[in-house]
Backbone as JSON, one array per atom type, in Angstrom:
{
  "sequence": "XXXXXXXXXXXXXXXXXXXXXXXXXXXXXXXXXXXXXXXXXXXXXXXXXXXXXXXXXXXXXXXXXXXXXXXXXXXXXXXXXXXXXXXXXXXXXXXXXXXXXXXXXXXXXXX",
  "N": [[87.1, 63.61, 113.98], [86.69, 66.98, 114.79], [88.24, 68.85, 117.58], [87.35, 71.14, 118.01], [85.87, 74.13, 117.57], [85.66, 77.23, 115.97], [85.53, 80.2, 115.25], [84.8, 83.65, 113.86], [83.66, 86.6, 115.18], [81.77, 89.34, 116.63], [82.2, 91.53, 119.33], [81.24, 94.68, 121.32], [81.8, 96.75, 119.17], [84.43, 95.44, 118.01], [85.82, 93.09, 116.1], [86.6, 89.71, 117.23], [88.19, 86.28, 117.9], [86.96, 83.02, 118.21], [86.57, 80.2, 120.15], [85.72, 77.42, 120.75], [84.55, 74.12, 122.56], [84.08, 71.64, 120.56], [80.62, 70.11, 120.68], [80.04, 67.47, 120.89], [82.6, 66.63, 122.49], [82.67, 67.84, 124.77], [82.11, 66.81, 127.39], [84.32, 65.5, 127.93], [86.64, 64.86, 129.73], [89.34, 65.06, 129.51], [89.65, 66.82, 127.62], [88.36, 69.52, 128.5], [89.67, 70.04, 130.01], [92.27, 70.51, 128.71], [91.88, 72.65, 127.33], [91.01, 74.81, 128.82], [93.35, 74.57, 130.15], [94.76, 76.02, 127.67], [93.63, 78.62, 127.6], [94.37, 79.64, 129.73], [97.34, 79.58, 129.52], [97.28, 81.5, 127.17], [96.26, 83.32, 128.02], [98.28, 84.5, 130.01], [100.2, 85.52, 128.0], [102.1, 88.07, 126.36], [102.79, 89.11, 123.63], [103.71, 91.24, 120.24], [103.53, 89.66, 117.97], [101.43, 88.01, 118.69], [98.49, 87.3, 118.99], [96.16, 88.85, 120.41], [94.67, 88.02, 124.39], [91.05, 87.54, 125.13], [89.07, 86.92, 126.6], [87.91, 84.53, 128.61], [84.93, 82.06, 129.18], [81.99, 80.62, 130.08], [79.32, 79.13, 128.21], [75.44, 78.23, 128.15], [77.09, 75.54, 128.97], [79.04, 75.45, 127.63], [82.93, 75.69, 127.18], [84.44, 79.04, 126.01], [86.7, 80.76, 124.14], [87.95, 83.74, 123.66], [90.18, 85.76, 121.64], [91.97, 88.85, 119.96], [91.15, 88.62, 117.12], [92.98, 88.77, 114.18], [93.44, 89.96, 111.01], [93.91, 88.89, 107.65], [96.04, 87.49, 105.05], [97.53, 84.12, 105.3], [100.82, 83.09, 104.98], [100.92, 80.97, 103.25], [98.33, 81.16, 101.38], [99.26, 84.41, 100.61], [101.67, 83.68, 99.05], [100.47, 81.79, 97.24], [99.08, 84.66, 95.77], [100.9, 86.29, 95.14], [103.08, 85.37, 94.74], [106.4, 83.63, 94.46], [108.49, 84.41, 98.02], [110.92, 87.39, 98.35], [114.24, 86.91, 98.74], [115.04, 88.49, 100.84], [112.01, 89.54, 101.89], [111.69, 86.44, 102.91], [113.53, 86.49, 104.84], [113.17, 88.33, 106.47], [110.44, 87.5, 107.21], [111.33, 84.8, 108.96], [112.52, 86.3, 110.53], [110.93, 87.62, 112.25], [109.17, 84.89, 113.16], [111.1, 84.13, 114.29], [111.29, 85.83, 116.76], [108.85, 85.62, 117.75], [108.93, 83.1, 118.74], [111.02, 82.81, 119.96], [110.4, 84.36, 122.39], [108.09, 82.74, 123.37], [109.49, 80.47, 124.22], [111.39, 81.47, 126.13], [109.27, 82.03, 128.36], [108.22, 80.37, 131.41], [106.62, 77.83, 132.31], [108.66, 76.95, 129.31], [107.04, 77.42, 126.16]],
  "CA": [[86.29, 64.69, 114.49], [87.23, 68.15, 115.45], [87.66, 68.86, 118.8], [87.38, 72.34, 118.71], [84.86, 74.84, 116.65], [86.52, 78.39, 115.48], [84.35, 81.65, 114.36], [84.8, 85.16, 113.88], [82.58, 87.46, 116.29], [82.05, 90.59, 116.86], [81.5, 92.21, 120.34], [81.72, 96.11, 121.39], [82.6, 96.83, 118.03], [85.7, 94.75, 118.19], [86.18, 91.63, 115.94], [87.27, 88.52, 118.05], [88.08, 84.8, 117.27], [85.97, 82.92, 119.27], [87.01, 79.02, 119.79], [85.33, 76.81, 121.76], [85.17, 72.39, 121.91], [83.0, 70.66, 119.53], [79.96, 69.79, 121.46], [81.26, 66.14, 121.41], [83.94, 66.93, 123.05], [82.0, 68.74, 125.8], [81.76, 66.2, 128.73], [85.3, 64.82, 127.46], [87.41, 65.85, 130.59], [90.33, 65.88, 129.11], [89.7, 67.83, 126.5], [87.84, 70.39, 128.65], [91.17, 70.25, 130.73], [93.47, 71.08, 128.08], [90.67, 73.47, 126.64], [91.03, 75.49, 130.11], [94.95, 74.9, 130.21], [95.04, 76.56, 126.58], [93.06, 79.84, 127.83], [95.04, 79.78, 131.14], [98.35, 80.02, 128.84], [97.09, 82.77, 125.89], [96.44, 84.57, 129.0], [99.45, 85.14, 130.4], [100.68, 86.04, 126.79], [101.96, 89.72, 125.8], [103.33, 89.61, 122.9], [102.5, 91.82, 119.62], [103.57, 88.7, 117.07], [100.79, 86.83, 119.0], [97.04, 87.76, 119.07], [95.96, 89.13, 122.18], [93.97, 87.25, 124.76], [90.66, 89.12, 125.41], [88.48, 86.42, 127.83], [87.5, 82.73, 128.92], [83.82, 82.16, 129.59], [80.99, 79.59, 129.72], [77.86, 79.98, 128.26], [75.42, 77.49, 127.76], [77.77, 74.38, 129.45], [80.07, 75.37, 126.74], [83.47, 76.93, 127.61], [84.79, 79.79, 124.88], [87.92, 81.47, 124.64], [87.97, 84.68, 122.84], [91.06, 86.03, 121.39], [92.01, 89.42, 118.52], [91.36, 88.5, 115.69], [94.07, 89.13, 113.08], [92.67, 89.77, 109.53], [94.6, 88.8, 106.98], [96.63, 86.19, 104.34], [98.81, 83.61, 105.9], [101.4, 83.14, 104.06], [100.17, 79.99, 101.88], [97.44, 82.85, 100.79], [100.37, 85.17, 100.13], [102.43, 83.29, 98.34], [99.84, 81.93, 95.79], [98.47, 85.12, 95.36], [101.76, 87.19, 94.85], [104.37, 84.46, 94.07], [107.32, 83.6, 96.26], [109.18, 85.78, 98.78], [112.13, 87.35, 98.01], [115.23, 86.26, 99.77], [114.85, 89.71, 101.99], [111.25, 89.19, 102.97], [111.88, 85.64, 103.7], [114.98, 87.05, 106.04], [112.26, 89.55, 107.75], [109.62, 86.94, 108.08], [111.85, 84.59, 109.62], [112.75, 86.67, 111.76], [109.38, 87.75, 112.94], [108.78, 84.13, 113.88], [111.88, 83.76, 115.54], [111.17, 86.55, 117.82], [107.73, 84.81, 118.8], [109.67, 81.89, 119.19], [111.91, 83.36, 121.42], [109.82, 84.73, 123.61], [107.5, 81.8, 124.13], [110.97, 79.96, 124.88], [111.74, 82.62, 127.58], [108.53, 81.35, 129.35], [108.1, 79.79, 132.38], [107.62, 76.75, 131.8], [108.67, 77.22, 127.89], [106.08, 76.87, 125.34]],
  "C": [[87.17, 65.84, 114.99], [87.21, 68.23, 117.06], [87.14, 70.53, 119.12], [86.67, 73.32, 117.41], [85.37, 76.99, 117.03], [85.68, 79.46, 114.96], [84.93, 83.29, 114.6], [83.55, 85.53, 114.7], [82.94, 88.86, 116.43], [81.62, 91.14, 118.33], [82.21, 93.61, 120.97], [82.39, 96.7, 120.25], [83.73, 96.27, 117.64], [85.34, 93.04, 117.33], [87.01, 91.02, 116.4], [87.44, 87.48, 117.13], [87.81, 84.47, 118.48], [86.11, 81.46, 118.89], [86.32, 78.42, 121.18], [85.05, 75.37, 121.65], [83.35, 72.51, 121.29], [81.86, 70.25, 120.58], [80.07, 68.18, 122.09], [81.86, 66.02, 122.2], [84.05, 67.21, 124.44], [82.5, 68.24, 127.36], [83.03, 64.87, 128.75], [86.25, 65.42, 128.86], [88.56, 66.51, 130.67], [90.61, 66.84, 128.1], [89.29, 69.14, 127.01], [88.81, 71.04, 129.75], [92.05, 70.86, 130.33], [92.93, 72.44, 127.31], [91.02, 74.89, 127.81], [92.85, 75.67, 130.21], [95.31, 76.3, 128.97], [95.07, 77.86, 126.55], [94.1, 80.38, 129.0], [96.68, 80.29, 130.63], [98.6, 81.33, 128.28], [97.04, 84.11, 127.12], [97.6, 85.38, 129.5], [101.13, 85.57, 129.42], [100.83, 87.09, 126.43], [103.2, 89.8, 124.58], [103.07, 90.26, 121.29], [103.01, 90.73, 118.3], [102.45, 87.64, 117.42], [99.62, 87.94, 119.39], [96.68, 88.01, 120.54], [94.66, 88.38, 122.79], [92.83, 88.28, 124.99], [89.34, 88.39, 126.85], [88.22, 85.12, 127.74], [86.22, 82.76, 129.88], [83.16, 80.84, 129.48], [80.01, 79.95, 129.31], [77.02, 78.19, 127.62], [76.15, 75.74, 127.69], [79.18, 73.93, 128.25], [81.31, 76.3, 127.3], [83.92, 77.52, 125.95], [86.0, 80.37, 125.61], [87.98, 82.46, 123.26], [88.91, 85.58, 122.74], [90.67, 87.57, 120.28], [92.02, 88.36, 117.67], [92.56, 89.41, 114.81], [93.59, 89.15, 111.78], [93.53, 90.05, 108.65], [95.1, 87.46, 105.91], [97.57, 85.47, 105.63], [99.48, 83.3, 104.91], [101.61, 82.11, 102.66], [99.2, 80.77, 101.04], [98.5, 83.27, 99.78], [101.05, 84.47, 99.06], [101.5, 82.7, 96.92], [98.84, 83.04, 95.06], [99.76, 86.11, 94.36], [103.39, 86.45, 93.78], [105.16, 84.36, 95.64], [107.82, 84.23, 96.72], [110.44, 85.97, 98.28], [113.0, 86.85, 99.12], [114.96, 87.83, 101.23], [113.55, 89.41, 102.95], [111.03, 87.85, 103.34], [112.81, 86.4, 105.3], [114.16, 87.86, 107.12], [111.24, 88.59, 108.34], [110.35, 85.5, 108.68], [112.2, 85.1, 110.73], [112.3, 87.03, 112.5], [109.13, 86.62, 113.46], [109.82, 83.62, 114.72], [112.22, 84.13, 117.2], [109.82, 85.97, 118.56], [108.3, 83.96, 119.31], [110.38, 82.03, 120.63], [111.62, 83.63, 122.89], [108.88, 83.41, 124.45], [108.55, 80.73, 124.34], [111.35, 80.31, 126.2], [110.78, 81.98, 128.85], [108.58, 80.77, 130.34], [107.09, 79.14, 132.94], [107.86, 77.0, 129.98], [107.42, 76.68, 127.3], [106.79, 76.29, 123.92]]
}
């Protein structure tokens, strides 16, 4: 089972991703623990390789956590649509995730 249910949304003109637990899952405590840790994290997140946080709510005895949305390929997409990367934009997107990396390293406590 999933624990956790994922959607696109739109609110104030703004498309979100909008994640919240499986109804299952609901009255699970630890899941609604680490569910709350997860939001409590993204929050105190600023970086522009990482989707921005935008709120943490209940509605309905459900909690949600609503993030940007990013619209786009990931790079399994990419790659079978285009072929494989060259050695350059490997070298760039490497190094794009090394700089997320980095930073959620930096953290306190690291992620």
């Amino acid at each position: 089972d999933q624990v956790s249910l994922t959607q696109v949304a739109w609110r104030n003109g703004q498309s979100l991703l909008l994640k919240t637990l499986n109804p299952e899952w609901v009255n699970h405590s630890q899941s609604l623990e680490l569910f709350e840790q997860e939001a409590k994290t993204l929050q105190q997140l600023s970086h522009p390789g990482i989707p921005r946080f935008v709120d943490y709510f209940q509605a309905e005895g459900r909690p949600y956590l609503a993030m940007e949305w990013v619209h786009g390929q990931n790079l399994q997409q990419w790659v079978a649509e285009k072929g494989p990367l060259s050695l350059e934009e490997a070298i760039a997107t490497i190094l794009q995730i090394c700089d997320v990396l980095d930073y959620l390293h930096q953290q306190v406590p690291p992620y």
